[in-house]
ZAMARGU-4260 file (C-alpha; in steps of 0.2 Angstrom, whole numbers, plus 5000, padded with zeros to 4 digits):
<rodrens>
0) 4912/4902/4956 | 4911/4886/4947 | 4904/4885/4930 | 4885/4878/4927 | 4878/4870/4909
5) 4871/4889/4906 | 4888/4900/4910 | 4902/4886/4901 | 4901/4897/4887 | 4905/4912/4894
10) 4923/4905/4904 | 4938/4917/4899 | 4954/4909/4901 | 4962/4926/4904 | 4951/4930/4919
15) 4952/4914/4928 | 4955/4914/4946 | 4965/4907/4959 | 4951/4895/4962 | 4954/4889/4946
20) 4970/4888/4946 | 4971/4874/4963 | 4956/4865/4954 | 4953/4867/4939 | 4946/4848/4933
25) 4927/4854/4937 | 4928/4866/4926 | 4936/4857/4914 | 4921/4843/4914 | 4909/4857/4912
30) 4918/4866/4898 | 4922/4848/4886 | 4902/4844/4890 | 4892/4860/4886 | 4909/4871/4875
35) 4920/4860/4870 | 4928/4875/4858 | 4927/4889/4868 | 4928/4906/4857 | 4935/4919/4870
40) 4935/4937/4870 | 4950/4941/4859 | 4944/4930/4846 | 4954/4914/4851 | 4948/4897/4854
45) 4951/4885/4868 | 4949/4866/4869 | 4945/4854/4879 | 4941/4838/4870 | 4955/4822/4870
50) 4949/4823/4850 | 4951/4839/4845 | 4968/4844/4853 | 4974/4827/4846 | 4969/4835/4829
55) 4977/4850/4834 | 4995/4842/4840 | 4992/4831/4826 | 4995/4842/4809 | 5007/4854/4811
60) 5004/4860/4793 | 4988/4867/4798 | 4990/4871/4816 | 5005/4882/4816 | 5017/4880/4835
65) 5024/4898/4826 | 5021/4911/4838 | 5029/4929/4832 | 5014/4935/4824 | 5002/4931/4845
70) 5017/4935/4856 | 5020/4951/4850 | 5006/4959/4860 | 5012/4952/4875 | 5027/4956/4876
75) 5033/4970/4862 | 5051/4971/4858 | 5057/4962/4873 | 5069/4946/4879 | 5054/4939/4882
80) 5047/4938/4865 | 5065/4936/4857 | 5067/4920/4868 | 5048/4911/4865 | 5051/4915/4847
85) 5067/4908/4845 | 5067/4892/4857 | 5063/4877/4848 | 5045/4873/4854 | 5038/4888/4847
90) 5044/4885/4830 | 5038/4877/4815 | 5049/4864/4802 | 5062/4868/4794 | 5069/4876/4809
95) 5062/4864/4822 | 5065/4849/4812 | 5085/4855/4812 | 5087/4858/4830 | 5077/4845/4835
100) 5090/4833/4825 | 5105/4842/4833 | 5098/4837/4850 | 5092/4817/4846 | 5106/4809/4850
105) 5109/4816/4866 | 5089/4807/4869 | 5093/4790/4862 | 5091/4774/4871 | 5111/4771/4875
110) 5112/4788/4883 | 5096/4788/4893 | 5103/4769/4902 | 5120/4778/4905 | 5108/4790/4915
115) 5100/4781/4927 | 5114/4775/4937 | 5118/4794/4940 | 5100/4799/4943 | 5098/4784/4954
120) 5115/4791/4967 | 5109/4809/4965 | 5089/4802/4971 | 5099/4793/4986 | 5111/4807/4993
125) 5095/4817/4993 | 5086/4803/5003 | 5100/4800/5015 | 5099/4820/5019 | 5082/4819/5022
130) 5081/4805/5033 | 5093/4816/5045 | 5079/4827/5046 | 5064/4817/5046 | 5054/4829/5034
135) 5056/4838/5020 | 5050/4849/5007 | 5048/4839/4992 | 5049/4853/4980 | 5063/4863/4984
140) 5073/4849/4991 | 5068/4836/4980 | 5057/4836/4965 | 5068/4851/4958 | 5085/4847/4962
145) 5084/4829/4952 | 5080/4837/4935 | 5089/4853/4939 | 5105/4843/4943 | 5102/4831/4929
150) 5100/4844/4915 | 5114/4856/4920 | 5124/4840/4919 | 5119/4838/4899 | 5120/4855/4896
155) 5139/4856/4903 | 5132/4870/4918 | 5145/4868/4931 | 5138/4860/4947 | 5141/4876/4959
160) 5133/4886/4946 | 5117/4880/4946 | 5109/4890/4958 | 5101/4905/4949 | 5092/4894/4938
165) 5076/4888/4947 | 5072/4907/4949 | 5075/4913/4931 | 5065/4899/4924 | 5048/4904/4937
170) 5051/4921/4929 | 5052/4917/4910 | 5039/4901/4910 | 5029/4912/4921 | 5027/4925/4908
175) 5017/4911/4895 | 5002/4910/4910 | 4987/4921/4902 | 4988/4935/4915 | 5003/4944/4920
180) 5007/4958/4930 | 5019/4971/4922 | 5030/4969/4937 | 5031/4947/4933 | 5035/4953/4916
185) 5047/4964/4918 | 5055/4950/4929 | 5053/4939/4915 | 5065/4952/4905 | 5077/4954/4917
190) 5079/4934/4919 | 5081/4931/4899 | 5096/4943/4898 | 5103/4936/4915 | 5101/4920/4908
195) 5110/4926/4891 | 5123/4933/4899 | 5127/4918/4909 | 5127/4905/4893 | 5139/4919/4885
200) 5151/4917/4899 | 5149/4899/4897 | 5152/4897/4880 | 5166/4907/4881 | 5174/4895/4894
205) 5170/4879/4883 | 5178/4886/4867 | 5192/4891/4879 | 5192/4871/4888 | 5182/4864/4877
210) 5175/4846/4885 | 5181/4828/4882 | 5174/4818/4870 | 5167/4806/4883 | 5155/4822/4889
215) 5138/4822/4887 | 5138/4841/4884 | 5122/4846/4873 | 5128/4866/4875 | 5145/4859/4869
220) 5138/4849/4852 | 5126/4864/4848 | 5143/4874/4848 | 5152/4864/4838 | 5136/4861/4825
225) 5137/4880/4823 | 5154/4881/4820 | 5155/4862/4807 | 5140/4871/4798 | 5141/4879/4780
230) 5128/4886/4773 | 5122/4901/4781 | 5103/4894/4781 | 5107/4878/4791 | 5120/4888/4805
235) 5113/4888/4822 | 5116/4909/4827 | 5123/4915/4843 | 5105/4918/4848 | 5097/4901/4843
240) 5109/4891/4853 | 5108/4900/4867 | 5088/4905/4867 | 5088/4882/4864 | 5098/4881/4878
245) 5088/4893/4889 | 5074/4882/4884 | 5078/4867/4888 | 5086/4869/4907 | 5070/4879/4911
250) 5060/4865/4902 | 5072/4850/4908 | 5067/4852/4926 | 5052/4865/4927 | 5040/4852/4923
255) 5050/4835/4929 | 5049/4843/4946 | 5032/4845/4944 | 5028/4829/4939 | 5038/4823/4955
260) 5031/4836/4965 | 5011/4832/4959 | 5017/4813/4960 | 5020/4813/4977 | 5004/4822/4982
265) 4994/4810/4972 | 5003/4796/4983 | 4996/4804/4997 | 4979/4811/4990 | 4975/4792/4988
270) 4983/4781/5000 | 4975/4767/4990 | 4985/4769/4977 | 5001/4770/4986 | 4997/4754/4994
275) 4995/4746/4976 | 5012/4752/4972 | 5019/4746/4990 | 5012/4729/4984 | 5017/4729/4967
280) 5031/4738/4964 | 5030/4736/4943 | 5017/4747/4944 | 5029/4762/4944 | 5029/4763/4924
285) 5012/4765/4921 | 5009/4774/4936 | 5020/4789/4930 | 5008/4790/4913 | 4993/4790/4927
290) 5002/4804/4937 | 5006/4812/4919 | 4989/4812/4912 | 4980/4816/4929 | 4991/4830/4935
295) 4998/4837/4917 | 5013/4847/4921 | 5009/4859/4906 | 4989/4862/4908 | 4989/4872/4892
300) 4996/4872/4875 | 4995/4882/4860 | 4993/4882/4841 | 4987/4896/4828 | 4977/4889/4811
305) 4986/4890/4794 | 4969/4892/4785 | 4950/4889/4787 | 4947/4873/4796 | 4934/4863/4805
310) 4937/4856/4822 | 4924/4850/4834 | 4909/4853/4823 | 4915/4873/4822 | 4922/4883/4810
315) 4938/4891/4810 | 4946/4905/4803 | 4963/4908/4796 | 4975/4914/4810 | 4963/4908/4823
320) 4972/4907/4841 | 4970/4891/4850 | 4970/4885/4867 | 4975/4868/4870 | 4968/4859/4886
325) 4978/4847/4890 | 4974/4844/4906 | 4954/4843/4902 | 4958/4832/4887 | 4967/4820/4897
330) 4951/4818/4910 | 4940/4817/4894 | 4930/4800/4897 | 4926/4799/4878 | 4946/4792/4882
335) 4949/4786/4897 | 4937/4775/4907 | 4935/4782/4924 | 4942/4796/4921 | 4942/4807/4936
340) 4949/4791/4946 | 4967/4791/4949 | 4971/4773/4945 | 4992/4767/4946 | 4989/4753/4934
345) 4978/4760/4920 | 4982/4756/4902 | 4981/4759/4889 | 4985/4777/4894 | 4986/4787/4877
350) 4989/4804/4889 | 4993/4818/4882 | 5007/4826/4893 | 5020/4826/4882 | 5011/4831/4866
355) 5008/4823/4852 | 5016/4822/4833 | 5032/4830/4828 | 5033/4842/4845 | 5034/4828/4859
360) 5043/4833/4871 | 5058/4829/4867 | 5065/4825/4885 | 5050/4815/4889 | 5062/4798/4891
365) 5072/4806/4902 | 5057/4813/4913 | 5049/4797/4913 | 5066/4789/4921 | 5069/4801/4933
370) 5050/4801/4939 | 5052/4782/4940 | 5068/4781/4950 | 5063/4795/4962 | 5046/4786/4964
375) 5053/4768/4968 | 5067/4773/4979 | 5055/4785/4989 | 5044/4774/4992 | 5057/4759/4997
380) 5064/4771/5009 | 5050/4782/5016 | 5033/4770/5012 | 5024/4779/5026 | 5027/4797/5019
385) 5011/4810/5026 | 5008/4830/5019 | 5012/4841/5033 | 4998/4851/5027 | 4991/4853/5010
390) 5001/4857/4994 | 5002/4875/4992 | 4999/4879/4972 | 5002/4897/4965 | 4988/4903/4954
395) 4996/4898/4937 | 4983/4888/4926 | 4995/4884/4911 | 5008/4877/4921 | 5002/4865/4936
400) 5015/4870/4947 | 5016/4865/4970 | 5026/4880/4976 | 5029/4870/4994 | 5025/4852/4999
405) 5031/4847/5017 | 5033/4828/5020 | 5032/4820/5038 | 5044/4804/5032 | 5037/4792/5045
410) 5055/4785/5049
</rodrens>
C-alpha cells in the first residue's frame, strides 16, 4: 500500500515490502514532503531530503560511518560483522584515511586511461557473443561480467577463478538490506569465510610468485604495504587486507553492474532518451550521472551521530542511527528541476550516487568509465535493443538490484 500525506509518518523501513522494493520513488516523494526525518521504531532516523543527507555525507566528525557498536545486533559474533566492521567503508579516520591512501594510486588518472582500452575489448568480445545469439540477458551476461572481470584484474584474481565471486557477494551485500532471514544470513557467514579462505590461498600464491612490477595488482600492493610498514599502529593485519579486499571485488562490480544493468532498462523505459543518445552520442557522460542519480545503485546509506545535533528542523540525540536515502534525495526537486524525468542531458547533476566528502566511493572513476564504454558501444552495435519482458528485481530496497534482464538485440 502506498503511503498518503496522513501515514508517511508511520513508514518502517524494516517492514517494507516487495512493492517497495520494484518502486520505491512514490514513496519516497511522499516521505521527503510530509517526514523528511522519519523516526522509526528502533529509535533510528531515515532521510530523505538532498540537504540533510548532504549534511550527513558531509561531516564525518559528527556523523560517524563507524558501525561496531549498530551491527552487533544483527549479526553477533559472526564473519559477517568481522567483515562490515573491518572493510574500509564502515570505518572512521584514522583508519579510513590510511587505506584509502594505500589504494589511491591504483584510482589515479594515468591508471584509469590505461583501463579503457581493456575495458573497451572485454565490452566487445561480449558484444560479438551476443550477436550470435541475437538476445541476451544483460545482467548475467553483461552488466556483471565487465566489473567482475575488470576488478578481479586489479585485484590480481586469476581469470578462471572468478566464478564463485558473483554469489558470495549477493550473500554478504545481501546481509546490509534491513530484513533478513536467518537462512540469507547464515549464507552471508558461510560466503565471508569462503571468501577468506580463497584470498588466503591467494596470497599465499603471490608471496610465493609475486607479480611484476608492470601489474596493477591492488591485493599485491596491500601485501607489500603490510610487510614495508613499521609501526605496529600503521600495519595493515592479515584481516584488514583481506576483509578491504572482500570489499572492494564485491563493491567493484555489485553495483557497476547495476548501473549497467538499471542503465539499459532506462534506455528502454524511455525510448526518447535513447533516441537522443543515438543522435548525440556525447551525451553518454552526462547520461551516466542521470542513470546514476535516477536509478541509485546503493538506495540507502548510513551514519550514527557523534553528539546532539540538529538536521532538518529535528533534534537529535547522541548515537542516533540514520538512514540515508539516497535514492529519494537524488529525486528531491528542491535540487533537481524535473526531478522525476529521466533526462540524458541534465546538468548540472550534483547526484548523490557516489556519496559525498571523504567516503566517495573511491572506484567511482572507474565505474563511470566502464558504464560509458559499455553504453556507447552497445548502443553502436545494438541501437534497436527491446526488453523481452520486464526487469525482474528482487525485494532488496538498499541495493537497487535487476536479478534478470533479457534483451531482444534487433540485429
Amino acid at each position: 500500500m502506498r503511503l498518503t500525506p496522513g501515514t508517511a509518518a508511520d513508514f518502517v523501513l524494516a517492514t517494507s515490502d516487495h512493492a517497495f522494493a520494484r518502486d520505491p520513488y512514490a514513496d519516497y516523494a511522499m516521505l521527503r514532503e510530509h517526514a523528511p526525518v522519519c523516526r522509526q521504531p528502533d529509535g533510528s532516523v531515515l532521510l530523505t531530503r538532498y540537504a540533510d543527507v548532504l549534511t550527513a555525507f558531509g561531516d564525518p566528525a559528527l556523523f560517524s560511518s563507524d558501525k561496531r557498536v549498530d551491527f552487533y545486533p544483527r549479526f553477533g559474533d559472526s564473519p559477517l560483522y568481522e567483515h562490515h566492521t573491518t572493510s574500509i567503508v564502515f570505518n572512521d579516520p584514522p583508519y579510513h584515511t590510511r587505506v584509502r591512501q594505500l589504494l589511491a594510486p591504483f584510482f589515479a588518472a594515468r591508471v584509469l586511461r590505461q583501463m579503457e582500452a581493456s575495458i573497451a575489448a572485454m565490452v566487445d568480445s561480449l558484444l560479438d557473443r551476443a550477436a550470435a545469439h541475437g538476445r541476451i540477458d544483460v545482467v548475467r551476461d553483461f552488466a556483471l561480467v565487465v566489473p567482475l572481470n575488470l576488478i578481479g584484474e586489479l585485484l590480481g584474481v586469476p581469470y578462471g577463478e572468478r566464478a564463485p565471486l558473483r554469489g558470495w557477494a549477493n550473500a554478504i551485500l545481501g546481509a546490509l538490506e534491513p530484513v533478513r532471514t536467518p537462512a540469507e544470513l547464515a549464507a552471508g557467514n558461510q560466503a565471508v569465510e569462503d571468501f577468506k579462505a580463497y584470498l588466503r590461498a591467494l596470497i599465499a600464491n603471490k608471496r610465493a610468485r609475486p607479480p611484476g612490477d608492470e601489474a596493477m595488482d591492488v591485493l599485491w600492493a596491500l601485501i607489500e604495504a603490510a610487510d614495508e610498514q613499521r609501526a605496529d599502529d600503521e600495519r595493515l593485519s592479515e584481516l584488514e587486507i583481506l576483509h578491504n579486499s572482500i570489499f572492494m571485488l564485491n563493491a567493484g562490480h555489485d553495483t557497476t553492474g547495476s548501473l549497467i544493468a538499471n542503465g539499459i532498462d532506462l534506455l528502454c523505459r524511455y525510448p526518447e532518451q535513447r533516441e537522443r543518445l543515438l543522435d548525440d552520442p556525447a551525451l553518454i557522460k552526462p547520461a551516466v550521472e542521470e542513470m546514476l542519480r535516477f536509478e541509485s545503485p546503493l538506495q540507502i546509506g548510513n551514519r550514527k551521530t557523534t553528539a546532539a545535533c540538529e538536521i532538518g528542523g529535528v533534534e537529535l540525540a547522541p548515537g542516533t542511527f540514520l538512514h540515508l536515502g539516497i535514492a529519494a534525495a537524488n529525486r528531491d526537486p528542491a535540487q533537481f528541476p524535473d526531478a522525476e524525468t529521466f533526462d540524458v542531458a541534465r546538468t548540472p547533476n550534483k547526484h548523490l550516487a557516489f556519496a559525498h566528502g571523504i567516503h566517495t566511493c573511491a572506484g567511482n572513476s572507474v565505474a563511470r568509465i566502464e558504464a560509458r564504454i559499455a553504453f556507447a558501444k552497445l548502443l553502436e552495435r545494438f541501437p534497436r535493443f527491446s526488453r523481452v519482458g520486464a526487469a525482474a528485481r528482487p525485494h532488496r530496497s538498499r541495493f537497487r538490484v535487476i536479478d534478470e534482464l533479457i534483451l531482444d538485440l534487433g540485429n
